[in-house]
C-alpha positions as CSV (number, residue, x, y, z in Angstrom):
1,X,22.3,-16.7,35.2
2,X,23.6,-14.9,37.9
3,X,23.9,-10.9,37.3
4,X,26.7,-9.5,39.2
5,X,27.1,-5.5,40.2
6,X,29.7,-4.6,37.7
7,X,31.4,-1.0,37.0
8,X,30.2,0.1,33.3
9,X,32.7,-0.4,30.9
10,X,34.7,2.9,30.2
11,X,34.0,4.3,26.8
12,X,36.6,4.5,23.7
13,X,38.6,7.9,24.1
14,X,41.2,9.3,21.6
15,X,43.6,12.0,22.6
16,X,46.1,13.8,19.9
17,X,49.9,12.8,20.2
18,X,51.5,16.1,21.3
19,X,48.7,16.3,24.1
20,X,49.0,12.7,25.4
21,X,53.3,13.5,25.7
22,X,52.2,17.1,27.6
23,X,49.6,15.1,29.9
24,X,51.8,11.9,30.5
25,X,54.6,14.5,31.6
26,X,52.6,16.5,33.7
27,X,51.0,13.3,35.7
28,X,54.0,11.8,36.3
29,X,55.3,15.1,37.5
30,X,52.6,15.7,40.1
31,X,52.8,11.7,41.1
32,X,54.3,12.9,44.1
33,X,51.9,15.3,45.5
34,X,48.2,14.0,43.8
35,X,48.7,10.7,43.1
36,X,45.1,9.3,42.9
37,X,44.2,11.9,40.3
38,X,47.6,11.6,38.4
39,X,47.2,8.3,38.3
40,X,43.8,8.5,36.8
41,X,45.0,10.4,34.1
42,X,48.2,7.6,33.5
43,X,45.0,4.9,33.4
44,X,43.3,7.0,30.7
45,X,45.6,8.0,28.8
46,X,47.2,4.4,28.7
47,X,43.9,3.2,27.1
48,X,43.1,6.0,25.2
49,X,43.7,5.3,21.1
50,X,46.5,7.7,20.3
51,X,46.0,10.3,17.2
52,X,48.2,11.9,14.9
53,X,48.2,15.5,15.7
54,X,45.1,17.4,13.7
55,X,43.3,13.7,12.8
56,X,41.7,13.4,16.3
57,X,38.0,14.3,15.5
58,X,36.9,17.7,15.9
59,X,33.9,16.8,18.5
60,X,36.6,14.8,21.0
61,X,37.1,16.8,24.5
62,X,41.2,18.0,24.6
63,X,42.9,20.6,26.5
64,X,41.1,24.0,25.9
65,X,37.7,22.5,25.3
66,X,34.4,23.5,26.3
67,X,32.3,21.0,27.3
68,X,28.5,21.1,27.9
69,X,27.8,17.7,30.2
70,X,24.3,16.4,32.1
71,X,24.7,14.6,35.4
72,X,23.2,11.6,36.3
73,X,20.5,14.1,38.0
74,X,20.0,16.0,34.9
75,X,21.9,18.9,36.1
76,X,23.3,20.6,32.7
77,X,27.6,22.1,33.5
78,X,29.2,23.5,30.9
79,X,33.4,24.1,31.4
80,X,36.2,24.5,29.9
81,X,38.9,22.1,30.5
82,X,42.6,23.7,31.2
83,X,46.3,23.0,32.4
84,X,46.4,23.8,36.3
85,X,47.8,26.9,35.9
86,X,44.6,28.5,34.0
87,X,42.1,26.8,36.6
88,X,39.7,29.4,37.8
89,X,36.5,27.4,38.5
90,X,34.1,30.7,39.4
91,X,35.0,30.8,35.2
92,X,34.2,27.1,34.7
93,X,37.6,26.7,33.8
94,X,38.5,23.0,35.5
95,X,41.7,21.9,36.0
96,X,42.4,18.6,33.9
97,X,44.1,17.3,37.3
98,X,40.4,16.8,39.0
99,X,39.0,13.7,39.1
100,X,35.7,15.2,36.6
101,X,38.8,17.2,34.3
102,X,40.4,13.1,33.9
103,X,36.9,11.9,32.9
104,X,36.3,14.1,30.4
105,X,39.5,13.7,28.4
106,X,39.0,12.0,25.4
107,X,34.9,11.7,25.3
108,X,32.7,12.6,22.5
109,X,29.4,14.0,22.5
110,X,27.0,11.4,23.4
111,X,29.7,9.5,25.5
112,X,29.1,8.5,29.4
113,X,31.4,7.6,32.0
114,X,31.6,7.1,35.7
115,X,34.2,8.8,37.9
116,X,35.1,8.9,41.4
117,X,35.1,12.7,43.2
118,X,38.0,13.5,45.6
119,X,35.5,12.1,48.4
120,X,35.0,8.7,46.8
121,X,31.6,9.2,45.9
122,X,30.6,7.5,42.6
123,X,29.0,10.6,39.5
124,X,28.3,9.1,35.9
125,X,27.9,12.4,33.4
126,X,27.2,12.5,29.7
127,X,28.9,14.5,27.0
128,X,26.6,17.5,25.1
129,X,28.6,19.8,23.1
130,X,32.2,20.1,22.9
131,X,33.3,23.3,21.3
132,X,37.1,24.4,20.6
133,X,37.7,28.2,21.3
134,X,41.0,28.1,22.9
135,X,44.5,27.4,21.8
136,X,46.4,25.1,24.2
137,X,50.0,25.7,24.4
């Protein structure tokens, strides 16, 4: 049988109802100016299972999270994903309108997926912790 190069399959992702309105909104409204990246976040959230507001599992990465993640060169981040406005990455506070802010949404801890940077270079990561200490308007 002949093995092809495919792109990994993407993992499951759930995001909460109210957040997957806000982020739908916001990507459409920066279509304009970033559209690779808001159309990233369009792609996931269109195959993301939607949740009821407080039924999406405690561990899933969602606005205000803080995420501990390895690199497919063992290099261990840890950030805190925000709206645009609250970026501030010398804080590890990453804007979910990145192309590594996208990737995350939705993952649980154990979870890997492959993203593309702004430079079309290919990273795969893998969820650690996800911790919730922010509120997210």
């Amino acid at each position: 049988m002949e093995q092809r190069n495919k792109i990994p399959r993407k993992p499951a992702i759930a995001v909460g109802k109210a957040e997957y309105e806000k982020l739908t909104a916001l990507a459409e409204l920066v279509m304009a100016r970033n559209p690779n990246v808001a159309g990233a976040l369009i792609g996931e959230l269109e195959r993301a299972r939607i949740k009821a507001d407080g039924r999406l599992d405690p561990h899933v990465v969602r606005m205000g999270s803080t995420v501990e993640y390895t690199t497919e060169s063992g290099e261990t981040r840890r950030v805190t994903l925000v709206f645009p406005a609250d970026a501030d990455i010398s804080q590890g506070r990453i804007s979910i309108l990145t192309p590594v802010g996208v990737a995350l949404l939705g993952l649980s801890p154990g979870q890997s997926i492959d993203w593309a940077t702004l430079d079309g270079a290919r990273r795969r990561l893998t969820v650690g912790q996800v911790t919730h200490g922010e509120s997210v308007s």
